[in-house]
VOSE-132545 format. One line per field, with one value per residue (C-alpha): residue in one letter; chain; y, z, x. Coordinates in steps of 0.25 Angstrom, whole numbers. Each point is the difference from the previous one (the first is absolute). Example, Ala and Ser with C-alpha at 12.3 -4.5 7.8 and 13.67 -1.06 7.14 Angstrom:
// VOSE-132545
aa = c(A, S)
ch = c(A, A)
yy = c(-18, 14)
zz = c(31, -2)
xx = c(49, 6)
END
This chain:
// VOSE-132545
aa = c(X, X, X, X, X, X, X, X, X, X, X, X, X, X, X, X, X, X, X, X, X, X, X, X, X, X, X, X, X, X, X, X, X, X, X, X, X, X, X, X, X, X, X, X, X, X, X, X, X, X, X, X, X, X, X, X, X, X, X, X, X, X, X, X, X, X, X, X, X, X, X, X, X, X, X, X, X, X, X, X, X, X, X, X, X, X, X, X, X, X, X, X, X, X, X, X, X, X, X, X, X, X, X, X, X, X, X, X, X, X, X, X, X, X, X, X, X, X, X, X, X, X, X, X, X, X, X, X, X, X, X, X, X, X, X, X, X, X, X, X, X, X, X, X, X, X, X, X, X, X, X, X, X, X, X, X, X, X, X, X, X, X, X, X, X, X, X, X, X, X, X, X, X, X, X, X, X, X, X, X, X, X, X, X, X, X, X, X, X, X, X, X, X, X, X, X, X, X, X, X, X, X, X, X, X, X, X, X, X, X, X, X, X, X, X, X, X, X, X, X, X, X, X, X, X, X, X, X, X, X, X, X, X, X, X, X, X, X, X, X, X, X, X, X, X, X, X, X, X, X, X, X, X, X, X, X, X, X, X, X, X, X, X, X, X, X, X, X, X, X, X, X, X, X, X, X, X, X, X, X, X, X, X, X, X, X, X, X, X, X, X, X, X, X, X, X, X, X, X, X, X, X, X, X, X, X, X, X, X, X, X, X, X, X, X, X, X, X, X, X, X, X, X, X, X, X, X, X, X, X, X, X, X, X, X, X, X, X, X, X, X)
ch = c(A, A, A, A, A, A, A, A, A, A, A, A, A, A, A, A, A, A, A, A, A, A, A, A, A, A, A, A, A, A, A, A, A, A, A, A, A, A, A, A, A, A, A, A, A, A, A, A, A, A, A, A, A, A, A, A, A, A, A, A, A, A, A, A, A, A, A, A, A, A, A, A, A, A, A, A, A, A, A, A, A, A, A, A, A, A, A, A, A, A, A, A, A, A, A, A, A, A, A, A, A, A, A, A, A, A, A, A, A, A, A, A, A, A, A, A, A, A, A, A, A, A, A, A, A, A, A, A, A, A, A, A, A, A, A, A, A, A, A, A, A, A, A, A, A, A, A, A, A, A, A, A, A, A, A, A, A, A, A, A, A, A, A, A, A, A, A, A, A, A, A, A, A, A, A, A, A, A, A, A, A, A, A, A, A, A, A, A, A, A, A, A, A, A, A, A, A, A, A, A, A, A, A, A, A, A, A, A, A, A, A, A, A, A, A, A, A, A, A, A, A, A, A, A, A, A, A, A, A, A, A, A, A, A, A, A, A, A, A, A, A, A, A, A, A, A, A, A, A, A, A, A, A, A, A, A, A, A, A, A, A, A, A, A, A, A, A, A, A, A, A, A, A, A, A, A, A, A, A, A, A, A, A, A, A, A, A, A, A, A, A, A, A, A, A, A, A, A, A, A, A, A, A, A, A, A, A, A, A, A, A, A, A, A, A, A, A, A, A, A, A, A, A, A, A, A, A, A, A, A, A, A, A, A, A, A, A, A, A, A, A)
yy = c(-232, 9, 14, 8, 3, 15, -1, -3, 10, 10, -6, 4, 14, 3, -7, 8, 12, -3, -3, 14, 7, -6, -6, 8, 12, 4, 14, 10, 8, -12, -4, -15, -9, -15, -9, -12, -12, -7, -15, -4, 0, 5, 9, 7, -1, 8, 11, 2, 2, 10, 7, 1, 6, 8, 5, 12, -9, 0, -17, -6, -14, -5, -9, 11, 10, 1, -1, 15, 4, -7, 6, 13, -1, -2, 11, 10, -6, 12, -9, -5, -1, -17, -12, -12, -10, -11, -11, -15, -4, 11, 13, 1, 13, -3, 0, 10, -7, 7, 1, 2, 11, 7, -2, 8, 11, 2, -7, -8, -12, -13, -12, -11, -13, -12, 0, -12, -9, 2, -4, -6, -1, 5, 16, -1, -2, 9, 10, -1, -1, 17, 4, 8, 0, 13, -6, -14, 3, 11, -6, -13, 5, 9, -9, -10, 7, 4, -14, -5, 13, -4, -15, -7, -11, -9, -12, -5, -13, -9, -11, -15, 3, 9, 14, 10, 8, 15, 0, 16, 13, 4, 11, 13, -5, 5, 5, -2, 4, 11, 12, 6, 13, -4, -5, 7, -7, -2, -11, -12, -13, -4, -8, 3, -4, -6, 3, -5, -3, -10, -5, 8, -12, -9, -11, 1, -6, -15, -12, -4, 7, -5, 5, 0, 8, 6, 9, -10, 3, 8, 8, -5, -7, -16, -7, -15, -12, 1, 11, 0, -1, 9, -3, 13, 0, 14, 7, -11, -10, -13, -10, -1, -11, -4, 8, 2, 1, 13, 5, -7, 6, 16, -5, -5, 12, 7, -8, -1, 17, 3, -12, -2, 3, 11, 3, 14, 9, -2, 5, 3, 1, 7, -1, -8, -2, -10, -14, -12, -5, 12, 2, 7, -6, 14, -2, 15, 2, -12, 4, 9, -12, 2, -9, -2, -1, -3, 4, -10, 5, 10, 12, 10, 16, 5, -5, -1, -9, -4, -13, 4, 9, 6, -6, -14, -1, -5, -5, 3, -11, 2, -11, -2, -8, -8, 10, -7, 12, 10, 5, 13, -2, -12, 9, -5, 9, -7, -12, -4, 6, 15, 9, 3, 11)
zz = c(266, 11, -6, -9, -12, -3, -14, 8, 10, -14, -3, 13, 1, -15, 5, 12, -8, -9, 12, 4, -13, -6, 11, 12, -7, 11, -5, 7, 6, 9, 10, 2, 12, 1, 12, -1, 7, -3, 4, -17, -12, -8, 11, -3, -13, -2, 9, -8, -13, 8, 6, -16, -4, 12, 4, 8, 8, 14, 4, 12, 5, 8, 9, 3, 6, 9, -5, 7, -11, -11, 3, 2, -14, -6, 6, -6, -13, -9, -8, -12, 5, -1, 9, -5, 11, -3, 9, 3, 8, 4, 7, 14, 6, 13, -6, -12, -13, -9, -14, 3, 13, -11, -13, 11, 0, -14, -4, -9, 3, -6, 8, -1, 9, 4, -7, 7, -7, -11, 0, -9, -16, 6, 3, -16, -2, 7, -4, -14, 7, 2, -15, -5, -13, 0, -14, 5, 13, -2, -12, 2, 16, -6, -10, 9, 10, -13, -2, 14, 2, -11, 1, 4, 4, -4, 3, 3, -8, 7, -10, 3, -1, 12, 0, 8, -3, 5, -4, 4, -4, 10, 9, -5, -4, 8, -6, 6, -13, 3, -5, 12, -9, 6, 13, 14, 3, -5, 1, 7, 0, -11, -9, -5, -13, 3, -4, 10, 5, 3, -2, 4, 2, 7, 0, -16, 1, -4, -5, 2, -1, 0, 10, -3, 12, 13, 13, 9, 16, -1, -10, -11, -13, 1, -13, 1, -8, -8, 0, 10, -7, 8, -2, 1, 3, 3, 3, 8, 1, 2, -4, -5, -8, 1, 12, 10, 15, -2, -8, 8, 13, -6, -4, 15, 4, -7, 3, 16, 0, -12, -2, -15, -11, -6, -16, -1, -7, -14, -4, -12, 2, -11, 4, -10, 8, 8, -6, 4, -2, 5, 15, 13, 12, 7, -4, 0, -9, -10, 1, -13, -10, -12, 0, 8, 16, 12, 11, 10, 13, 3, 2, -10, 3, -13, -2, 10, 2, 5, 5, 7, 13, 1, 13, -3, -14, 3, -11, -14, -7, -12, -9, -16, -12, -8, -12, -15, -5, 8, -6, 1, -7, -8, -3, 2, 4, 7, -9, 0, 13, -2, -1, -14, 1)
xx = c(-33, 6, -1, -8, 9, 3, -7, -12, 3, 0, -14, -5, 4, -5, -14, -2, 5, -12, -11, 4, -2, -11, -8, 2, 3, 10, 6, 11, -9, -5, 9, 2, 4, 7, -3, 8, 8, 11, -4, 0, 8, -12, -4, 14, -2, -14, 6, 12, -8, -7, 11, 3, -13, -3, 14, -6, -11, 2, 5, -3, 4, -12, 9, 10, -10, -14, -14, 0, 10, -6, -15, 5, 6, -13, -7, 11, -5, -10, -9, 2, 15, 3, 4, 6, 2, 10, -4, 8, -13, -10, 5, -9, -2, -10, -14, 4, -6, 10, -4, -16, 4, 10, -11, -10, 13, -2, 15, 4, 4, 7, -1, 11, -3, 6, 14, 5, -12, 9, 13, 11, -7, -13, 6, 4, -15, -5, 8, -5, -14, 4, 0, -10, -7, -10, -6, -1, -7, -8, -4, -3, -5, -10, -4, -2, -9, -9, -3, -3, -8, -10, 1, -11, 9, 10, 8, 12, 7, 10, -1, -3, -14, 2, -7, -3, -15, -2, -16, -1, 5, 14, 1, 7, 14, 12, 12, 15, 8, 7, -10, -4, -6, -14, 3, 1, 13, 12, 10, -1, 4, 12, 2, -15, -9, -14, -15, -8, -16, -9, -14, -12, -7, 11, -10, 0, 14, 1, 8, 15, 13, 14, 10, 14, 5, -8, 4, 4, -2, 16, -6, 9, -1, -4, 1, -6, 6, -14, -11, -9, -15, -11, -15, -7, -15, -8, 12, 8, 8, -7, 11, 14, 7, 15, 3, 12, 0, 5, -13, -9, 4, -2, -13, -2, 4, -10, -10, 1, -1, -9, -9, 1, 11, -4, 5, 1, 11, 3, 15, 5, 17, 7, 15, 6, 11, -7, -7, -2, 15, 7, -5, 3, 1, -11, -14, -3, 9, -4, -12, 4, 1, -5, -14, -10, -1, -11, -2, -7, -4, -12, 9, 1, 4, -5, -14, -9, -12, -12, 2, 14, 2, 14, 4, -3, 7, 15, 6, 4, 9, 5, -2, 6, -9, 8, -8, 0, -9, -9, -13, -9, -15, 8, 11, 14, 9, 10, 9, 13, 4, -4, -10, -7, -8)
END
């Protein structure tokens, strides 16, 4: 395939146009501001949608003008007014970290990433990725986060025998559905739908989980032949059955910086555009499937523990169980590829 259809094209306008109203809640009396390049065919895409829904936003094509140009657009920016930034790869400005540096301004922002991970069939998917249900996420987000706040622990069930034992009430759950009534930031990074924690008691975690697709050293989706079993002991990985030289080597990554293996996040994707059959080639963005991920690694920006110092904690890779059922307290609340709650 060589070019995104112009039905498609239709699609992606009226799923930014929604993302606007109903997450962002971007209004008239905000201004708005477009930084994008060229260097894609869905990168052109996404900013024509919103050249359509923002027609009096202020565009700026990265690769055409100086950092100088494009820092000083965002300070003229009040809070509350919105960026969106449209990038092939990453936009670089010196040491700027964009998003958090304009979060810290008050802004809106919405965060597209690593376009050219996506190309032919895959810019189809992840256009449909954009669409925004209000009921569905916040519904099912929020009830999510109910359940693994009063959950005294659950597990995870990859068939074959293989399951995955949590034997400890999860941290505060995290919410990236698109409800940002109760939060200090808004925006971030699209598409979104996830419910995230972890263990309080990482070495509660215990057993064996199936993965069907991991972050390999590129940072892009790598699905072996045949799941990759991991034996989970206290936390870590101690052993994996049917492995590849790919999977093996991230886990000798790992393990040459941070010692052990650490199991930490627990993810919960909601964006039904994204399963286990239809797949993007960016892990960050797959990271949004609707099921269950890990995270292996002992860095975590959201929980903080004991056992961990900041400046020794490197890696988080993202991880996704083969998930035949997941259950809180004995509760199934995940079958048949969605979320039942």
């Amino acid at each position: 395939m060589n070019a995104i259809p112009p039905a498609s094209a239709d699609l992606a306008a009226r799923n930014i146009a929604d993302l606007l109203t109903h997450a962002i809640e971007h209004g008239p009396a905000q201004r708005a501001l477009v930084v994008f390049d060229r260097r894609s065919e869905l990168n052109a895409v996404l900013t024509a949608a919103y050249r359509r829904s923002l027609p009096d936003a202020t565009f700026i094509d990265f690769d055409a003008t100086g950092p100088d140009e494009v820092l000083s657009a965002f300070a003229g920016l009040a809070p509350r007014d919105l960026v969106v930034l449209v990038q092939t790869t990453s936009f670089r400005l010196n040491d700027y970290r964009i998003r958090m540096e304009l979060f810290a301004r008050g802004l809106k922002v919405i965060e597209h990433l690593h376009l050219a991970r996506m190309p032919g069939e895959q810019a189809l998917v992840y256009i449909d990725a954009l669409a925004y249900d209000p009921a569905y996420f916040r519904g099912v987000g929020h009830a999510l986060k109910a359940r693994l706040d009063r959950a005294q622990g659950g597990t995870v069930d990859s068939g074959n025998g293989a399951q995955l034992v949590f034997g400890s009430p999860f941290e505060e759950a995290k919410l990236n559905i698109g409800d940002y009534s109760k939060m200090k930031n808004v925006g971030g990074l699209f598409p979104i739908g996830e419910v995230f924690t972890e263990a309080r008691d990482l070495e509660a975690v215990n057993g064996r989980v199936r993965v069907f697709v991991f972050g390999d050293t590129a940072f892009r989706v790598n699905r072996p032949a045949t799941p990759v079993t991991m034996i989970v002991e206290r936390g870590r990985v101690v052993g994996v059955e049917d492995s590849t030289p790919a999977f093996d080597e991230m886990l000798a990554i790992i393990r040459a910086h941070e010692g052990d293996v650490w199991v930490r996040e627990l993810g919960f994707g909601m964006n039904r555009a994204f399963s286990a059959t239809r797949t993007v080639d960016d892990i960050g963005t797959y990271e949004r499937m609707c099921g269950v991920h890990l995270s292996l690694g002992a860095k975590h920006g959201q929980y903080q523990k004991p056992q961990f110092k900041r400046k020794d904690a490197r890696y988080h890779v993202d991880v996704f169980a083969v998930t035949e059922g997941v259950y809180l307290d004995g509760e199934r609340i995940y079958a048949d590829g969605a979320w039942r709650v």
